[in-house]
Structures are given as C-alpha cells and as structure tokens.
N, C-alpha and C positions, 0 to 999 in steps of 0.2 A: 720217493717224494722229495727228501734231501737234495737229490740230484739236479728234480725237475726247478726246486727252489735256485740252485746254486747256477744253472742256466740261465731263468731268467732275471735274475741279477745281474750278470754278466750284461744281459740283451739293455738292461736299466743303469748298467755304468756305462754303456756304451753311447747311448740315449741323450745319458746326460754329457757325457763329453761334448757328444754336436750341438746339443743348445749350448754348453757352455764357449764354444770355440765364434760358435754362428753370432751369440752375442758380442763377445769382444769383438766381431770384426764389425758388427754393426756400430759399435760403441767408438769405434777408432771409425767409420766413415760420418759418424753423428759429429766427431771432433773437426773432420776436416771441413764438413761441410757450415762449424761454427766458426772458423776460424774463415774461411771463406767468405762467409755472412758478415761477418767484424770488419773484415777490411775492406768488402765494399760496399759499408755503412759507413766506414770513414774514407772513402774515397769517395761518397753523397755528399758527405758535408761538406770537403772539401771545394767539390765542384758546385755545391750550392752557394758556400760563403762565398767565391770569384763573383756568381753571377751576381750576386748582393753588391759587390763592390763596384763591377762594372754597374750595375743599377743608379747607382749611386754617383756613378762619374756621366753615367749620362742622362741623369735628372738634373745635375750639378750646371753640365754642358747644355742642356735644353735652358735651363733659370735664365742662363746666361747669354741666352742667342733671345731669348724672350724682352731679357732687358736690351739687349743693343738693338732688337728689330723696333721696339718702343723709342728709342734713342734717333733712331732713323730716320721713323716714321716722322716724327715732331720736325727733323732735321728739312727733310723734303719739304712736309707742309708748310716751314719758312718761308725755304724759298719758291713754293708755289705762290707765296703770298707778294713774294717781287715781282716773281713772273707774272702775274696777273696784272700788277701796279703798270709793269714795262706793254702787255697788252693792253689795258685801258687805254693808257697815253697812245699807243697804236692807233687805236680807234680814234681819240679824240683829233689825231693831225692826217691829215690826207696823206701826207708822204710817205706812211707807212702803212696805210691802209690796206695795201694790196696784199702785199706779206703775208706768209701764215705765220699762227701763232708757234711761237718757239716752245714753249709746251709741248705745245702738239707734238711737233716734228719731233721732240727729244722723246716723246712716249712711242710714238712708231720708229724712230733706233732702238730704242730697248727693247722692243718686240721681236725686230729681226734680229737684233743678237742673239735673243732668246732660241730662236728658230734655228739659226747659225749653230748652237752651241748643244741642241738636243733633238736635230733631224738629221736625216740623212741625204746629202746633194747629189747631184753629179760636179764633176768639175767647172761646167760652163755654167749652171743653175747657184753653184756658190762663189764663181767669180762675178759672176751679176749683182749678187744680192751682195757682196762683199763692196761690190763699186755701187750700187744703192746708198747703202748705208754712208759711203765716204763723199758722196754726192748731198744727203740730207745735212751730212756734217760741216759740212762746207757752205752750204746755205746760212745754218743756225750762225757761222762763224761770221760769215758776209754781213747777218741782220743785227746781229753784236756790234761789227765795225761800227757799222751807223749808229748803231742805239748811244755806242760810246762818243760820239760825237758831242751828245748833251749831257755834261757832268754831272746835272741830277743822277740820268739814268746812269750812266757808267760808275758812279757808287752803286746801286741799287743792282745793276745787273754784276759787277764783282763779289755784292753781298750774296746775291742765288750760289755762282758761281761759287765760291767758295764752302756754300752750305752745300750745293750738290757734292761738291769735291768732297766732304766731310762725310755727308751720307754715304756716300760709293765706298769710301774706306772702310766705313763700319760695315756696309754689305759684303765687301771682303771679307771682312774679320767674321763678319756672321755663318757667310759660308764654310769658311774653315773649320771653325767650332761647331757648324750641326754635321761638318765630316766627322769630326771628332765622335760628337753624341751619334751619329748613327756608327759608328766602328765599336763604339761600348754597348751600343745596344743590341748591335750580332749576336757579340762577345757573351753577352749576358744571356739571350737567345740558346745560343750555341753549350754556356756551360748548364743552361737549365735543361737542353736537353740531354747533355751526357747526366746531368744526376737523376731525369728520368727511367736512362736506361741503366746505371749502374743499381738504382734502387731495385726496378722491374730483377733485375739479376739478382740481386739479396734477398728477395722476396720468393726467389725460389730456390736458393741455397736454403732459406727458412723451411720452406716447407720440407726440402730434403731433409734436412735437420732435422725435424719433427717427427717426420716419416721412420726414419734410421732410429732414432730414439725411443720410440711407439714399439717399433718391430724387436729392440734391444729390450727394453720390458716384458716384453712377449717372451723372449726366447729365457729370459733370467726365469721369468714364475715358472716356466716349461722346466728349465734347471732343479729352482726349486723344488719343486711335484719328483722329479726323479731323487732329486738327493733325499726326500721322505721316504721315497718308495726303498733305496739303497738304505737306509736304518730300518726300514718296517723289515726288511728279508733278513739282514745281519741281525736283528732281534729272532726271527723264528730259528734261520739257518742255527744262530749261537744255542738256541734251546732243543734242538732237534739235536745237534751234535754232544752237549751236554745230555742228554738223554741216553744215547746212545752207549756216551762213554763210562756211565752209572749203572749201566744195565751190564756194558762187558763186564765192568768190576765188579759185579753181582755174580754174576755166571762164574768165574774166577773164582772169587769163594767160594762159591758152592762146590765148583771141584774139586778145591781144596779139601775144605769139609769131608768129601763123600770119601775122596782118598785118603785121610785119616781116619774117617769111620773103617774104610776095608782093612787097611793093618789094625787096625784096634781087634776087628773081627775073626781074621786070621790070626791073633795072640790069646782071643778069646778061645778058640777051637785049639790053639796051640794049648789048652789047659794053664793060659795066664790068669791071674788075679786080677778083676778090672774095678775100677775105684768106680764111685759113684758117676761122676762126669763123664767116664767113658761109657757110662749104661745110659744117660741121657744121649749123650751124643751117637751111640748106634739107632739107640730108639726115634733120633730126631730122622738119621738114614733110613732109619722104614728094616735097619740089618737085624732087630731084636721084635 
C-alpha cells in the first residue's frame, strides 16, 4: 500500500509541475498580450487626438471660407447693382441697345471657364472654347470702351470693375483655404481611421489577454488541488512510515526480550539462582 501511495504521488507531483509550468507560460503570454493592448490604446489616442486637431483646423478653415464667400457674395452683388445701372442706361439710349448685357456675357465666361477647368477636351474642342471665351472678352472690353466715353458710367463701370476685381481675389483666397480644409479633413478622415483599426487590434489583444489569464487561473486552482493532494499523501505516506518504523522497534525488543529470557533460562537449568525479575521475565517468554 505504501508503495502504491508513494507512486501515486509521484504521478500528483508530476501533475502539478505541468499546471504549474502551463500557467506561468500562460501568465507570461497574458503579459505580452497586456503590454500589446497598452500601446495600441495609446497609439488610439494618439491617432485620435491628430484627427481632433485636424478637425479643428478644418472647421477653423471651413469658418473661414464661409466668411470670405459671404464677403464675396455682398462684393459681387455691388457691383451687380452697377452693372445693372450701366444696363438700364443701355436700354434707355438707342446706341447701345443692340448690345448684350455685360452681365450676361461675363456669366457665360465664368461657365466656360468652369467647363475649361473641370472637363476633359480634345485639343481642337479646347482651342475653340479657349478662343470663345477671349472673343466674349473682347466684346465685354469693346462695350466698356464705349460705356467709358460717358463719365457718369466710366465711374460706375470702374466701381463694378474693381469690386469684381476684389471679389475674384477673395475667390482666390477662398479656394485656397477650402484646399486647405479639404487636405485636414482627409487627414482627419484618415487618422480616424487608423484609430479604428488600431482599437479593433487592442480589442483583440484584450480578449487574448482575457483568454490567457482565464486559462492561467485554470491551470493555478489545477496546481492548487495537486499541491493538496501532495500534502493529503505526505500526511498518510509520513503515517504509514512512522507505523512501520514502531512496529520494527517493537519486534526489536521483543527479541531482545526473548533472547535474554533464553540465557536467563539456560543459567536457570545451569542450577543459577534467579532473582525475582528474572522469573517474571521467563514467565513473560511463556519459558516458565
């Protein structure tokens, strides 16, 4: 029985060494996978605060193209209000009756530019529309000439003129600046989604981490139950062996004993004199 105890002890330290080993390794991949999880939770933040700022530079740059297109608008409407004055007077005098309105013509150039600037020609299809447009211009310039003949209007048409001029500069600048707010709003775009993905990524270093740490618990209480069952067997084994070795020291004496009873016995029959004690101690041998 001893034996069969003293095996399966053995089979129960063995037991517990592999949960004990199985957990530290889970416990060292629980770490890595924390440590993995840390840095790219702060490399979300990171990437989220960028796209805050670009946010922020291109709400800044949006404000800002809102007030100059408003700045514009009012700019134009000016001098829509010449230009309307300079067509009145048009209409009122024969001489210029025939004419179109410079209005006009300056809204269909801005069309073809338009058209110029975000279609696709052939060579002979955009030398046309290129000499189009420098033909329209040329007209608008001709009916200026004239207009500038009468001082009234030649104030009046340099006041449009200049408020166009003014406008057009702002629409420069306007374009610029929603280059600007659309390049930070990519930007912003683009770092919101790397800290989509970097989160998606720590979100499942998490659960690994979870995972490894769940299974390192597992294998410790497994530990645990073994390192009980290695004290439950070193408590019998110790009692079984202490049993054993009370029992030789028993028998030992007893030998002893019995082999002192026979010389005593032998001195008896030798016609010795035996003292009291030694007629106990025969009689305890069963030799009297």
């Amino acid at each position: 029985m001893l034996d069969e105890l003293i095996e399966k002890r053995k089979k129960a330290l063995s037991e517990s060494e592999q949960h004990k080993n199985r957990r530290n390794e889970l416990n060292a991949a629980a770490s890595t996978h924390a440590r993995e999880r840390n840095k790219l939770n702060g490399q979300t933040r990171e990437f989220v605060e960028e796209a805050q700022k670009n946010k922020e530079l291109r709400d800044q740059y949006n404000n800002e193209v809102q007030a100059l297109k408003e700045k514009r608008n009012e700019l134009n409407a000016k001098a829509n209000e010449y230009f309307e004055e300079i067509e009145s007077f048009k209409k009122d005098h024969s001489a210029f009756q025939k004419s179109s309105s410079i209005k006009e013509i300056q809204r269909q150039i801005e069309l073809m530019e338009f058209r110029q600037q975000t279609e696709v020609f052939s060579t002979d299809k955009e030398r046309e529309l290129i000499d189009k447009i420098k033909h329209m211009k040329a007209a608008i310039k001709e009916q200026e000439d004239e207009l500038e003949q009468n001082k009234e209007l030649k104030t009046k048409l340099q006041t449009a003129r200049d408020l166009r001029k003014e406008a057009s500069d702002i629409h420069d600048t306007v374009t610029n600046i929603a280059e600007l707010a659309q390049k930070h709003h990519d930007l912003m775009v683009e770092f919101y989604r790397k800290a989509d993905q970097s989160r998606e990524a720590a979100d499942a270093e998490h659960k690994s981490f979870v995972e490894a740490q769940e299974a390192a618990d597992e294998e410790h209480q497994a530990f645990i139950t073994c390192q009980k069952e290695l004290r439950d067997y070193d408590k019998v084994i110790s009692g079984l062996r202490n049993k054993k070795k009370k029992k030789t020291k028993v028998t030992k004496e007893q030998r002893e004993v019995r082999q002192e009873a026979e010389r005593i016995f032998q001195l008896f029959k030798g016609g010795e004199k035996l003292t009291t004690d030694d007629i106990l101690l025969l009689q305890r041998s069963k030799l009297l």
